[in-house]
C-alpha positions in Angstrom: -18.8 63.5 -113.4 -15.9 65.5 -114.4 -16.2 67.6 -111.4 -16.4 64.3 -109.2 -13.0 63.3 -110.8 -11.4 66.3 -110.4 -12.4 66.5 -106.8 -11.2 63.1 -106.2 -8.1 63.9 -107.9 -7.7 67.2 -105.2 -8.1 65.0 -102.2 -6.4 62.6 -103.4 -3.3 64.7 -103.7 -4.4 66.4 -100.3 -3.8 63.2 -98.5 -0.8 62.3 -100.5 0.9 65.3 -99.0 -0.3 64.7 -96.0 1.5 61.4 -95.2 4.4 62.9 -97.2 4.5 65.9 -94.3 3.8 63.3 -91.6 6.3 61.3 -93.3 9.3 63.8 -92.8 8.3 64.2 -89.1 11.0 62.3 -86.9 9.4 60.1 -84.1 7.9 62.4 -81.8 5.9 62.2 -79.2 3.0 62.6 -78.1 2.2 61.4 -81.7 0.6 63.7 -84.3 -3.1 64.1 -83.5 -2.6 62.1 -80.1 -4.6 63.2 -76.7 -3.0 63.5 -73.6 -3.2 64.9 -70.4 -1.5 69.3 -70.6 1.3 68.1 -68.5 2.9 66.1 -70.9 6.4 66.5 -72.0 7.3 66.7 -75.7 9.9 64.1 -76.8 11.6 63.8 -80.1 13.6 60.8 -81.1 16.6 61.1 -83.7 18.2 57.9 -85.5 21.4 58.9 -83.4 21.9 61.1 -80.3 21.7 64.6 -80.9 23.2 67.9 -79.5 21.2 70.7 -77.8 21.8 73.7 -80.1 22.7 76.9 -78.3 20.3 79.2 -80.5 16.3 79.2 -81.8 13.2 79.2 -80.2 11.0 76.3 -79.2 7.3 77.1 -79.7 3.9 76.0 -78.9 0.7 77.2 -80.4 -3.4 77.2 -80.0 -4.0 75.4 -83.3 -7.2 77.1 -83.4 -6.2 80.7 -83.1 -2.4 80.5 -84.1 -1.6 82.3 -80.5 1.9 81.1 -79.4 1.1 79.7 -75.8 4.7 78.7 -74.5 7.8 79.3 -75.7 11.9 77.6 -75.2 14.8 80.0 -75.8 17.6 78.0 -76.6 19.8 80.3 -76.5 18.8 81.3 -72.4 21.3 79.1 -70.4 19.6 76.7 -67.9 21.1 78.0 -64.8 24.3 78.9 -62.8 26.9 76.2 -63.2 29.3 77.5 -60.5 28.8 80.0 -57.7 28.5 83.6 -59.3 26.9 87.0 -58.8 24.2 86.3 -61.2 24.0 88.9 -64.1 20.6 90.9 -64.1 18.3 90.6 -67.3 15.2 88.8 -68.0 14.9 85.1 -67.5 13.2 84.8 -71.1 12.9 86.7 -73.6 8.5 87.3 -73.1 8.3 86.3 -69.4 5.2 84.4 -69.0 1.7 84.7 -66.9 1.0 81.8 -64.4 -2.8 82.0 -64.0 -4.4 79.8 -61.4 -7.4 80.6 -59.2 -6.7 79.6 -56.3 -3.5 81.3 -55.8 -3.9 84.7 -54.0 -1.8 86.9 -57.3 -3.5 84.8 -59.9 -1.5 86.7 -62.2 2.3 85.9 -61.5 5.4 86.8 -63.6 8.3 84.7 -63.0 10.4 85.5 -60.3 7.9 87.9 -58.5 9.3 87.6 -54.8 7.0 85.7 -52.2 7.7 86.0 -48.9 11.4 87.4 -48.1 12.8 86.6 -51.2 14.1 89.5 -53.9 12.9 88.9 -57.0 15.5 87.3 -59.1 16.1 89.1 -62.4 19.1 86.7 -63.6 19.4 85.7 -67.2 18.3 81.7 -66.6 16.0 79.5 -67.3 12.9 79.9 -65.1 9.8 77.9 -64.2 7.1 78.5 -62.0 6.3 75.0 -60.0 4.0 74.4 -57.7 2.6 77.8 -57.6 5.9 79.2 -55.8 6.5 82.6 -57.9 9.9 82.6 -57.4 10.4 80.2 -59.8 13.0 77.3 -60.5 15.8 77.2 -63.1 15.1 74.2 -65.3 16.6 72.7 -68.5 14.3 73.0 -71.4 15.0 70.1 -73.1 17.1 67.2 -71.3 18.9 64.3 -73.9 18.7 60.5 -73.1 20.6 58.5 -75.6 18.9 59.3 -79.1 15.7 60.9 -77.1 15.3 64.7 -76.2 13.1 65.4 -74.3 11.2 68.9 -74.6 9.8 70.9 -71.0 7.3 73.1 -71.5 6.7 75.5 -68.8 4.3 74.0 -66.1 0.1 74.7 -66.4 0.2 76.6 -69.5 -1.3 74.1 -71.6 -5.0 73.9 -70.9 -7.6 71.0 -71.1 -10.1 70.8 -74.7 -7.3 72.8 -76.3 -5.6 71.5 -79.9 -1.8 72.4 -80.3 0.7 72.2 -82.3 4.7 72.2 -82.3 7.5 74.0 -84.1 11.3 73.0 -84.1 14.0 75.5 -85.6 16.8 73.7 -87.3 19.4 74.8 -85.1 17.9 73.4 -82.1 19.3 69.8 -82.7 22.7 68.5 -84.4 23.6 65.7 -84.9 26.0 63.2 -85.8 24.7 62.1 -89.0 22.7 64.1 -91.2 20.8 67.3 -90.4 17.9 67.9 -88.4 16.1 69.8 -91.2 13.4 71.4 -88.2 9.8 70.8 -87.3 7.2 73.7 -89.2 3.7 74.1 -88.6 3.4 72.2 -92.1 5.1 69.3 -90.7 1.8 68.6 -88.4 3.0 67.6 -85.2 -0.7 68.6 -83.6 -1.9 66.8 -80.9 -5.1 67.5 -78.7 -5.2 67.7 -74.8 -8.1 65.7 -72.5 -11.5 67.5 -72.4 -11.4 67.4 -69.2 -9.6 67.5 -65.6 -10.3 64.4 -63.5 -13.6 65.0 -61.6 -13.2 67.7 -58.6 -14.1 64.5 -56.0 -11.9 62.2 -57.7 -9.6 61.8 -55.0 -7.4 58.6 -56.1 -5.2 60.0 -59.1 -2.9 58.0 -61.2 0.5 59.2 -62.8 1.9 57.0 -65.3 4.5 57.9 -68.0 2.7 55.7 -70.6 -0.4 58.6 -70.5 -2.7 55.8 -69.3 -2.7 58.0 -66.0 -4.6 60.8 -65.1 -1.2 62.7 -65.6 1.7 61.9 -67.1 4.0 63.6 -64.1 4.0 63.6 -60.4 4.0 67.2 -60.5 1.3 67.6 -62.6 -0.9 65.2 -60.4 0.4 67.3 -56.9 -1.1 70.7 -58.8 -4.0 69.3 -59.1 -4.7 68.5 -55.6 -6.2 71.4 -53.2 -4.5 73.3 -50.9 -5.4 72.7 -47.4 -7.7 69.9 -48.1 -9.7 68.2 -45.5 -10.4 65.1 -46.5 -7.1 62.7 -48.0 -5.6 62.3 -51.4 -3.8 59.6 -52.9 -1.5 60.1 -56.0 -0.4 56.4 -57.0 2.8 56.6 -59.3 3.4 53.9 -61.8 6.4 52.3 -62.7 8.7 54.3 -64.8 11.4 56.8 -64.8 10.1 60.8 -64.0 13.2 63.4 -64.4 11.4 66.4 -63.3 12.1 68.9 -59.9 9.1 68.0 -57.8 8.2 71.1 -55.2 4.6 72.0 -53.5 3.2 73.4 -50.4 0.5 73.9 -48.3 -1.0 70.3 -49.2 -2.5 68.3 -46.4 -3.5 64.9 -45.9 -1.9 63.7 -49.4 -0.2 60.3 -49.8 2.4 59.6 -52.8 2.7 55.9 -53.7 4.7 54.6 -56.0 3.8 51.2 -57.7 7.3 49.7 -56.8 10.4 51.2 -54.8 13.2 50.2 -57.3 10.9 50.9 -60.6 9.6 54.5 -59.9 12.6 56.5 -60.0 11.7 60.9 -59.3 15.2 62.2 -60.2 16.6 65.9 -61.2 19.9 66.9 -61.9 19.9 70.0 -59.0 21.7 71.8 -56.8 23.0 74.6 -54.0 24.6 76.2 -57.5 22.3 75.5 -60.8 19.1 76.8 -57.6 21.1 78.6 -55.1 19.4 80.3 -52.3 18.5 84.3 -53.1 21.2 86.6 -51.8 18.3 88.2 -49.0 17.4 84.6 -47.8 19.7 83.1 -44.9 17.9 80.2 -44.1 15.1 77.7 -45.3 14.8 75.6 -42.0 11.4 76.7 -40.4 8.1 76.0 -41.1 6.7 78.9 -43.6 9.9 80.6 -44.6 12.1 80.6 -48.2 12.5 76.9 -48.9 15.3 75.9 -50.5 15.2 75.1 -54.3 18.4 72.9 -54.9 16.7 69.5 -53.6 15.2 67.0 -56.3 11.9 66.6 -54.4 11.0 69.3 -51.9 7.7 69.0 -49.3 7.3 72.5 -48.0 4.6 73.9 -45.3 2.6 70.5 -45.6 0.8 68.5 -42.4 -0.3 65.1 -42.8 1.7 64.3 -46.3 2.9 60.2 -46.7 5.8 59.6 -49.4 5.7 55.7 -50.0 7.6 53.3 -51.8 9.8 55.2 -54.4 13.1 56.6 -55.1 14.2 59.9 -54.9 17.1 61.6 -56.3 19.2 64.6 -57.2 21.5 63.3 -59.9 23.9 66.4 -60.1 26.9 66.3 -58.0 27.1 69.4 -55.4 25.0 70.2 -52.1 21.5 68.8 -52.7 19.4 66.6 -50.9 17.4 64.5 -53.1 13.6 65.1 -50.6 13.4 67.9 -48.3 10.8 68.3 -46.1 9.4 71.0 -43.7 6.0 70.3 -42.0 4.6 68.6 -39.5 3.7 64.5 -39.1 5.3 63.7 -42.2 5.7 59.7 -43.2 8.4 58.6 -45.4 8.4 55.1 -45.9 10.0 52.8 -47.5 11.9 55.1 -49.7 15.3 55.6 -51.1 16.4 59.1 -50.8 19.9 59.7 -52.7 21.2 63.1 -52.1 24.6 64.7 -53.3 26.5 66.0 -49.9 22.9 66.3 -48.0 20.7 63.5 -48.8 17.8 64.2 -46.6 16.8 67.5 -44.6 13.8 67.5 -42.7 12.2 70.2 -40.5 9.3 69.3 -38.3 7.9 65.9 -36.8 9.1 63.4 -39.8 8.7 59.4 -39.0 10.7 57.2 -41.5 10.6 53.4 -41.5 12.2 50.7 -43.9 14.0 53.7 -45.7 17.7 54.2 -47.7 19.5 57.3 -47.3 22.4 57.4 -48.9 25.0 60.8 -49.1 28.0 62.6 -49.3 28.2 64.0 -45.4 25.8 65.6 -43.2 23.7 62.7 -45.2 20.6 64.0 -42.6 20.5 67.7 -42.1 17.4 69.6 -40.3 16.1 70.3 -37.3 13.9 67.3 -36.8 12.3 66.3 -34.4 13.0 62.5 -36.9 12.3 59.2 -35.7 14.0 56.7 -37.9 13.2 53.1 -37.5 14.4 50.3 -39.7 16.3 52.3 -41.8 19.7 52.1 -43.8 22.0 55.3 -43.6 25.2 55.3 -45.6 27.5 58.6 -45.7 30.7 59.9 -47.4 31.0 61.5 -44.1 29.5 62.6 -41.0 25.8 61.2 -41.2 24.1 64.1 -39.7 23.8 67.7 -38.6 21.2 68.0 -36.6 20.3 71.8 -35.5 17.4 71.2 -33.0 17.0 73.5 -30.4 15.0 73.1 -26.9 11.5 72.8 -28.4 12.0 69.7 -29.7 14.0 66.4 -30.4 16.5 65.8 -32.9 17.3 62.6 -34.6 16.5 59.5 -32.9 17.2 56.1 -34.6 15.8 52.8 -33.6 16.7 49.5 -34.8 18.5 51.2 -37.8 22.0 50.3 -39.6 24.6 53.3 -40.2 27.6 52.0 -43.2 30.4 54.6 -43.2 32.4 55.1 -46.4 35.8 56.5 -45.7 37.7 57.5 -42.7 35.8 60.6 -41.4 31.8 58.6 -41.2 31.2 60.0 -38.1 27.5 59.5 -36.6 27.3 63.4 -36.4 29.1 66.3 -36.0 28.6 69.6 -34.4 30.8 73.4 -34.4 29.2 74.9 -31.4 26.3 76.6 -33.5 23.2 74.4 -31.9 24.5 73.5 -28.4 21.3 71.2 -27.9 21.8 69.3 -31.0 20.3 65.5 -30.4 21.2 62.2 -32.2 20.4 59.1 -30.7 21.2 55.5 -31.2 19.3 52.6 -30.1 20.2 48.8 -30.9 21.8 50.3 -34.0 23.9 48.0 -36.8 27.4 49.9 -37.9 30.1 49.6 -40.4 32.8 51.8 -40.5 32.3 54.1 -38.3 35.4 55.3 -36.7 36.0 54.9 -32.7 35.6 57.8 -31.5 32.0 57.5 -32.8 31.4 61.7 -32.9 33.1 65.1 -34.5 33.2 68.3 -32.8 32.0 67.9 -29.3 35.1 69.6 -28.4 33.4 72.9 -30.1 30.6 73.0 -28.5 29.0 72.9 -24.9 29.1 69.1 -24.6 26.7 69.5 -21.1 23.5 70.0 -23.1 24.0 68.0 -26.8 22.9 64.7 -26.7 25.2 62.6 -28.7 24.1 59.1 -27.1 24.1 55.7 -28.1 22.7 51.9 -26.3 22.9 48.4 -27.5 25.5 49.5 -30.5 26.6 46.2 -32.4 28.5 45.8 -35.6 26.7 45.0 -38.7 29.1 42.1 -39.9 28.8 39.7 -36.7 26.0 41.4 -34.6 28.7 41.8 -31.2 28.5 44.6 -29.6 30.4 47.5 -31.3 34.0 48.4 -29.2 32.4 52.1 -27.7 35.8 51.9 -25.4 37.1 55.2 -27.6 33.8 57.3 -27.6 34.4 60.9 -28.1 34.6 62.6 -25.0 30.9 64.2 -23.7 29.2 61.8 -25.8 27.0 59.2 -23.7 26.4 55.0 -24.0 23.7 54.2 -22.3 23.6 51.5 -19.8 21.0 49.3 -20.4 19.8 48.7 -16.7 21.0 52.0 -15.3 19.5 53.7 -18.6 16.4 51.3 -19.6 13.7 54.4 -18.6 15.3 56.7 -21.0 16.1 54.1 -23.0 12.6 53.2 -23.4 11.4 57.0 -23.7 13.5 56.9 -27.1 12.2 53.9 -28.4 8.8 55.4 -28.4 8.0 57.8 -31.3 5.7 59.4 -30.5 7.6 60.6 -27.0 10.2 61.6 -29.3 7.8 63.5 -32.2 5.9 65.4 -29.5 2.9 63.6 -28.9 2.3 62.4 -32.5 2.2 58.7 -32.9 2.6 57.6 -36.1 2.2 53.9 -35.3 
């Protein structure tokens, strides 16, 4: 009996410092002992808002072997914050293996090059995402109000496993008090899904709230095949997803959100914090380096559908927030918010009932785009469209174009892609000014196609004054014209034979 008592009295005092650990624990989540899908996000909320420290390490570890599995460098910046030649060192300081089967080098080290690019040896931030080696710079923890919010590296958590979390002391300040750290003691374990989703589950679910099959769009997007033959369908719900969203090589993959206004894909980026490598000129056809600076990037895909969301680069510089570069892409409707570029789409890309809203040269690429019921509203000129012979350029249908400021021209050209084509038919405009296109006088005005037919203004549907119209730009005439303008008002004349309707 004694030995009953005694025992009772050990467990007793067991449990007692177990709440008493779990009790010094600030809110975190996923919550101690928790089970949730390996691309979650690790969140920590403080009682006021803290301050990323500039020092200490960040680590995750196998509970059940004690191996560390990930690991945050505080003290690594996140990435260039102004235009630089990049100082070469390591990115962290034990560069990490991306392992995944289906990817030709299934054993990639950050910043190994892929296709023309130099590896990239800067001292940043880097995560692999979307199996592109090259790798992204990224901020390992992001504040929101009295929130941080913890990135892991993307796919190194696996499914079955148990983990747990430890937090130096300098990683957080704050106002009041002192973040005192998060030990192994402190029990912030928590235990990852047994399994994937089944291999012919096809209809995926991302929510924020983990009662997804992911908790990121990302994470859903890795986990569909590459070149895959029959459709996909990723359905987003509501809520708000910070994270840089890139694949390629998908096919016949649809992205829904549950609502365009309530699921918001956003990512502070841009041309600086993911600049182009030094060896890489250009990003705009099918197969070659794509850019890294956009918020949401579609690269080397056929057959991909973006539906009802909003999309967004939320850090002021050149960045579109969705670039694109495939063929018989669907974007509709969206809102795209880009900083400078908004959207930049390479190969045959239909948008209907979409928002595009930017700082100038709003819609970049080499098209061929058919836009049709869709809002534009630029800073400046609204596009810069480089197509060249074998295809069309922008052509918009039914669409309204608001200017902001005194240089919203409908596009603009230097002479660099004589056979640039943007195309307005029975458009709505505000604020455009009269002579309706920039640069003409640059370039060979005999073969761009700067044209425009039934123009009216948006705030008393008359027809727009066109009186003033740049010199070797076109109007229409709507009897003279009505063949051609019929061609245009047909997309799939104008996306090569693809009809999207």
């Amino acid at each position: 009996m004694m030995f009953n008592s005694f025992r009772a009295v050990g467990t007793f005092l067991m449990g007692v410092a177990a709440v008493q650990a779990f009790a010094a624990l600030p809110e975190v989540l996923p919550a101690p002992n928790s089970e949730v899908s390996p691309d979650t996000r690790l969140s920590i909320v403080f009682p006021s808002c803290p301050e990323v420290g500039n020092s200490g390490v960040i680590r995750i570890f196998d509970a059940s072997t004690d191996k560390q599995v990930d690991s945050l460098d505080l003290s690594i910046p996140a990435g260039p914050s102004k235009p630089t030649t990049l100082p070469k060192a390591p990115y962290t300081l034990e560069p990490y293996n991306y392992f995944k089967p289906r990817l030709t080098n299934a054993n990639c080290v950050p910043g190994t090059p892929s296709g023309t690019a130099a590896r990239d040896t800067s001292r940043y931030q880097l995560s692999i995402i979307g199996g592109f080696t090259d790798g992204f710079h990224f901020y390992p923890v992001i504040v929101k109000d009295n929130r941080a919010e913890i990135y892991p590296h993307n796919n190194l958590l696996e499914y079955g496993k148990e983990y747990y979390v430890t937090v130096p002391p300098s990683a957080f300040s704050l106002e009041k008090g002192k973040f005192k750290g998060i030990s192994k003691k402190d029990g912030w374990r928590f235990k990852t899904r047994a399994e994937a989703p089944a291999a012919d589950k096809r209809d995926l679910v991302v929510a924020r709230d983990g009662s997804g099959d992911f908790l990121t769009v990302q994470g859903a997007i890795d986990h569909v095949p590459d070149f895959a033959s029959e459709p996909w369908h990723i359905f987003v719900k509501n809520g708000d997803y910070e994270e840089l969203v890139y694949f390629r090589n998908k096919s016949l993959l649809t992205i829904e959100g549950e609502s365009r206004d309530s699921v918001y894909i956003h990512y502070p980026n841009n041309e600086v914090f993911n600049p182009h490598p030094a060896d890489v000129s250009t990003n705009e056809w099918l197969g070659t380096f794509p850019s890294r600076r956009a918020a949401f990037t579609v690269d080397h895909c056929s057959d991909v559908t973006l539906r009802n969301f909003t999309v967004a680069t939320t850090l002021v510089g050149q960045a579109e927030g969705l670039l694109v570069n495939g063929n018989r892409t669907r974007l509709e409707n969206l809102t795209v918010l880009g900083s400078g570029d908004a959207l930049q789409a390479n190969g045959s890309t239909y948008i209907a009932n979409c928002r595009i809203e930017g700082h100038g040269d709003t819609v970049l690429g080499r098209g061929p785009c058919f836009f049709y019921g869709s809002t534009l509203v630029s800073r400046g000129a609204f596009a810069w469209i480089r197509n060249g012979t074998s295809n069309h350029g922008d052509v918009l249908v039914d669409c309204t174009l608001i200017g902001v400021g005194d240089r919203s021209y409908f596009a603009r050209t230097n002479g660099t892609y004589p056979n640039a084509e943007f195309v307005l038919i029975d458009c709505r405009v505000e604020g455009i000014p009269a002579e309706g296109w920039a640069g003409l006088e640059r370039g060979n005005s005999d073969y761009v196609r700067y044209w425009e037919a039934g123009t009216v203004n948006l705030s008393d549907g008359k027809p727009a004054d066109l009186s003033r119209r740049a010199p070797g730009s076109r109007v229409l005439d709507a009897v003279a014209d009505s063949a051609l303008i019929n061609l245009y008002r047909n997309p799939a004349w104008v996306l090569g034979g693809w009809n999207p309707e």
